[in-house]
MARBA-3410 file (N, C-alpha, C, O; in Angstrom, 1 decimal):
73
0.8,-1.2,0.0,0.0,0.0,0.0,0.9,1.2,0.0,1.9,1.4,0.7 ~ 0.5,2.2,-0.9,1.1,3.5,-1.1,0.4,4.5,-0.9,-0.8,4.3,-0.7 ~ 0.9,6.2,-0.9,-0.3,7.0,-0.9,0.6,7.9,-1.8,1.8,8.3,-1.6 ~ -0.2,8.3,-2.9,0.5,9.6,-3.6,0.5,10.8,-3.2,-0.4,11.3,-2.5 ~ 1.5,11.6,-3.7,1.8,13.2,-3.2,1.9,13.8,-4.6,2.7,13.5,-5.4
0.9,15.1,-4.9,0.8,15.8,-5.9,2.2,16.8,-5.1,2.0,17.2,-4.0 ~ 3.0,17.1,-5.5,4.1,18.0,-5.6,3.8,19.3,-5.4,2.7,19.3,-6.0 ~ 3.9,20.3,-5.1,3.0,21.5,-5.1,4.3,22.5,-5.5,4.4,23.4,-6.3 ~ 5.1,22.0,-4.8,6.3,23.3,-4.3,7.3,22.1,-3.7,7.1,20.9,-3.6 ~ 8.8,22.9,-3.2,9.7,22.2,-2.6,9.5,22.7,-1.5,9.7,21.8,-0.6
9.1,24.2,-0.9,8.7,24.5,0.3,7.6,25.1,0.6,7.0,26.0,-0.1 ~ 7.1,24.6,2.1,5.3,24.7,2.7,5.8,26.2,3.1,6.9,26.7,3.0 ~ 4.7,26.8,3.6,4.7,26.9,5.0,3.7,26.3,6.5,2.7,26.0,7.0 ~ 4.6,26.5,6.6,4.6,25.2,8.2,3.1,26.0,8.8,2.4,25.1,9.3 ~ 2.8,26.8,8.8,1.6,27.9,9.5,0.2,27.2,9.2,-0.8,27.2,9.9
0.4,26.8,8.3,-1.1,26.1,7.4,-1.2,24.7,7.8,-0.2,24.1,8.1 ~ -2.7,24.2,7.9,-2.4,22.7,8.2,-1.6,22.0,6.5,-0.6,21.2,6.7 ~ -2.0,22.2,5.3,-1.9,22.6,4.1,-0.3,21.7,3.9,0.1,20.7,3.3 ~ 0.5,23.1,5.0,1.8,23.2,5.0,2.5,21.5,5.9,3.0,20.6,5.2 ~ 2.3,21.5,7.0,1.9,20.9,7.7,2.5,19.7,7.4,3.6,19.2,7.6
1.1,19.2,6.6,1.2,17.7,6.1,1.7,17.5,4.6,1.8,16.4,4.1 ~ 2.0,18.7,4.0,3.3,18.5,2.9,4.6,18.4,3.2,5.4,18.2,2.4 ~ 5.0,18.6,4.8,6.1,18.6,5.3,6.2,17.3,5.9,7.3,16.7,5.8 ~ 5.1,16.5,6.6,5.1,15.2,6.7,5.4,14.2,6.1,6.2,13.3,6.2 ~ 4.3,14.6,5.0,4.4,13.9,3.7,6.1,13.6,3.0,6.3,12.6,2.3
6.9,14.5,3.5,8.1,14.3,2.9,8.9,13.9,3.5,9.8,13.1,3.3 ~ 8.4,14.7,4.6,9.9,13.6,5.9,9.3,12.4,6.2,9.8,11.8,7.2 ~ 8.2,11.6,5.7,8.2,10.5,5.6,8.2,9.4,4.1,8.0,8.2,4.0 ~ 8.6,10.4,3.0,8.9,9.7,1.7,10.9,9.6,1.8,11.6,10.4,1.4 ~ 11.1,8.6,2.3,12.1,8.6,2.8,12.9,8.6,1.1,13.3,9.7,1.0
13.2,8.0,0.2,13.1,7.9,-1.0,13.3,8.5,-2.2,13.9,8.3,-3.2 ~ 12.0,9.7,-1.4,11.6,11.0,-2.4,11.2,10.4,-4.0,11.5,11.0,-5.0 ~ 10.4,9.3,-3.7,9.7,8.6,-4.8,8.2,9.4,-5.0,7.5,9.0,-6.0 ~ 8.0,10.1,-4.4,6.7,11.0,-3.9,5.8,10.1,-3.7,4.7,10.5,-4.1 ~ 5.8,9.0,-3.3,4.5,8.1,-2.2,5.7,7.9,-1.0,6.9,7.9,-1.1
4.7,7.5,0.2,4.5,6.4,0.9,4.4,5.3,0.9,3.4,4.8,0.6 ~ 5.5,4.3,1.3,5.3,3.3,1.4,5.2,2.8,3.2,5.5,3.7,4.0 ~ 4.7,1.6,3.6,4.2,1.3,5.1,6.0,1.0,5.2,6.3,1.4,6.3 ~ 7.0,0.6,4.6,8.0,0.5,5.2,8.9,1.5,5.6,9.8,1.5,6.5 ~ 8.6,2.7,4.6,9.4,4.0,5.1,8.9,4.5,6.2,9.8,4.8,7.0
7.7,4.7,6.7,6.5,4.8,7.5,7.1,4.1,8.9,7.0,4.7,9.9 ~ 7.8,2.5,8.8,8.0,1.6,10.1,9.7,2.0,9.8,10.3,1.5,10.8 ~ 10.0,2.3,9.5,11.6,2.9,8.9,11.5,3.8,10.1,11.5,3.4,11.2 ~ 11.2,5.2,9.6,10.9,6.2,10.8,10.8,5.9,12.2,11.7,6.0,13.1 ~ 9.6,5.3,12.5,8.9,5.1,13.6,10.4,4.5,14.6,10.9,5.0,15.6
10.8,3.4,13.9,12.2,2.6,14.6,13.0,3.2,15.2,13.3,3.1,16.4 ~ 13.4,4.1,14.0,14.6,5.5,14.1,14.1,6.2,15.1,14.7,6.1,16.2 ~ 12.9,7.0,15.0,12.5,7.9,16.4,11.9,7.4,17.9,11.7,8.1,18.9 ~ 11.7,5.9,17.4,11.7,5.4,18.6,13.4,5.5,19.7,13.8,5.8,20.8 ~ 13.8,5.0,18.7,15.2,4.4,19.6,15.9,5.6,19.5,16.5,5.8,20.6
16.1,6.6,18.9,16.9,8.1,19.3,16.2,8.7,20.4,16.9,9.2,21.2 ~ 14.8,8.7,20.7,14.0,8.9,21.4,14.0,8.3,23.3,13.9,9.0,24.3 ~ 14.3,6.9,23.3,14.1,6.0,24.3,15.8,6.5,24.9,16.8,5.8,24.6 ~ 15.8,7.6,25.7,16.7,8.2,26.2,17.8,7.4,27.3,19.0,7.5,27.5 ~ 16.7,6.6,28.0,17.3,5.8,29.0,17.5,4.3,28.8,18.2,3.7,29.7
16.9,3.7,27.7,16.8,2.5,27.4,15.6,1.6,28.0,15.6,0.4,28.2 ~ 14.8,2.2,28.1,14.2,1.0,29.0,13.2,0.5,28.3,12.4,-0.3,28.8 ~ 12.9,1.0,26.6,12.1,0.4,26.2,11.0,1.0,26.2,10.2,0.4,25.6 ~ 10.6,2.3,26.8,9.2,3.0,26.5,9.7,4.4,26.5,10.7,4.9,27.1 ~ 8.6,5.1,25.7,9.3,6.6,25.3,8.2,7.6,25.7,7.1,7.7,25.0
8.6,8.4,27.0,7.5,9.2,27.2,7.3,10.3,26.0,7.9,10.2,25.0 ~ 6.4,11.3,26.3,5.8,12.1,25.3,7.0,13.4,25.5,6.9,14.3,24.7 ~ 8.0,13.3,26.6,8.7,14.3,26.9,10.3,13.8,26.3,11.2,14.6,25.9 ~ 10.3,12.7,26.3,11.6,11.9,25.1,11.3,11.7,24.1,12.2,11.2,23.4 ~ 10.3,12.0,23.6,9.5,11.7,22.0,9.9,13.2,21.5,10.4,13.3,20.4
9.5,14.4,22.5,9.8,15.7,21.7,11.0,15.9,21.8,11.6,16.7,21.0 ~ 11.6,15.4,22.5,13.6,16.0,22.8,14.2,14.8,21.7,14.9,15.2,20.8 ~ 13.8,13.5,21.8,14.2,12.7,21.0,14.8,12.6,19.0,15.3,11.9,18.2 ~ 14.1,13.8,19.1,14.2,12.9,16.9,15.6,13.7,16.6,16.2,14.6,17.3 ~ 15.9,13.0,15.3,17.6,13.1,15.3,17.1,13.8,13.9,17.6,14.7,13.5
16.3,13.3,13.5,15.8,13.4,11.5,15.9,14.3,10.9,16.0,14.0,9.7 ~ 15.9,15.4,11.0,15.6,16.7,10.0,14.5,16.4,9.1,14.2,15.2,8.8 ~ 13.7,17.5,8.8,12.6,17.2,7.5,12.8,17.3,6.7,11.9,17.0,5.9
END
């Protein structure tokens, strides 16, 4: 399963929901194939889990989740 992205521009603005989720949209087309695939999707998730899980113990509060991501968009 895929989800396509009409291209609009190379940059949003972030202000708009609009903006938002064209910025999502991209820092999760890992690729830059302009879809979604569910593995770039579980790709991420991994990555910002474990940059995230500060102490190791295997769960990531909501306050190591915001200090956590290493990614750039």
């Amino acid at each position: 399963m895929s989800l396509t992205f009409c291209q609009v521009g190379h940059h949003t603005t972030p202000n708009t929901f609009a903006g938002v989720k064209a910025d999502l949209f991209r820092y999760w087309d890992i690729n830059g194939d302009g879809q979604i695939q569910t593995e770039e999707i579980a790709q991420i998730a991994r990555s910002e889990f474990t940059s995230s899980d500060t102490d190791g113990d295997g769960f990531v509060s909501g306050r190591q989740l915001a200090n956590g991501s290493t990614r750039a968009c």
